[in-house]
N, C-alpha and C positions, 0 to 999 in steps of 0.2 A: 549421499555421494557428493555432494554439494559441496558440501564442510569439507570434505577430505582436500578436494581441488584446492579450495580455497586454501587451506592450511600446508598442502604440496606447493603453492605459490607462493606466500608466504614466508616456506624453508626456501625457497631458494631467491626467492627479495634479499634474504637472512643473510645467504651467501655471497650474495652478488654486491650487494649494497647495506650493510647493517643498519649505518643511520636510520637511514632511512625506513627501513624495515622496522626498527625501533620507536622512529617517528608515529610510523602509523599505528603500531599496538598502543600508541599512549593516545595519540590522537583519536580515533573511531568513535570510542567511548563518547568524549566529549561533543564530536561532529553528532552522533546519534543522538544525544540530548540535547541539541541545540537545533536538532528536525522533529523531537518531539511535538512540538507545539501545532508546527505545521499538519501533521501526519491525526490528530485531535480534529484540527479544526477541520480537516479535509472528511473526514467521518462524520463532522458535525454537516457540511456542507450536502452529503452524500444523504443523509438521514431527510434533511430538508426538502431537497429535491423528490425524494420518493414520496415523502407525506405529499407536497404540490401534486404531483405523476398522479397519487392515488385519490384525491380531492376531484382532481380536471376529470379522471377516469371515472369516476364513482357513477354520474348519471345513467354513462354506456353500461355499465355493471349490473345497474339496475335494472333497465331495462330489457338486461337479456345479450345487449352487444351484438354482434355477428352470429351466435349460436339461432339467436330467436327470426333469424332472415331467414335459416336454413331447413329448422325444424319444422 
């Protein structure tokens, strides 16, 4: 349902203003390859963090954490 908006918006950018609606079917492509890099390294960044998370966590894990206060 997403796409369709988007593509409803679009047609009528089309109409209202073509250049420009023009502009950005050529442009996007390129803006999107040029966040690729980012959009990589923020995955890379996200990966790291969770290894750290699960490192710092691992003691409490071992030892039972919160479960073993309760049981």
């Amino acid at each position: 349902m997403e796409h369709m908006a988007g593509f409803l918006l679009w047609l009528l950018l089309l109409v209202v203003a073509w250049p420009l609606a023009l502009a950005a079917l050529v442009l996007y492509p390129l803006v999107w390859l040029l966040l690729l890099p980012f959009r990589i390294l923020g995955i890379a960044v996200d990966g790291v963090l969770a290894l750290l998370k699960a490192i710092v966590l691992l003691p409490a894990r071992v030892l039972g954490g919160p479960r073993a206060v309760r049981g």
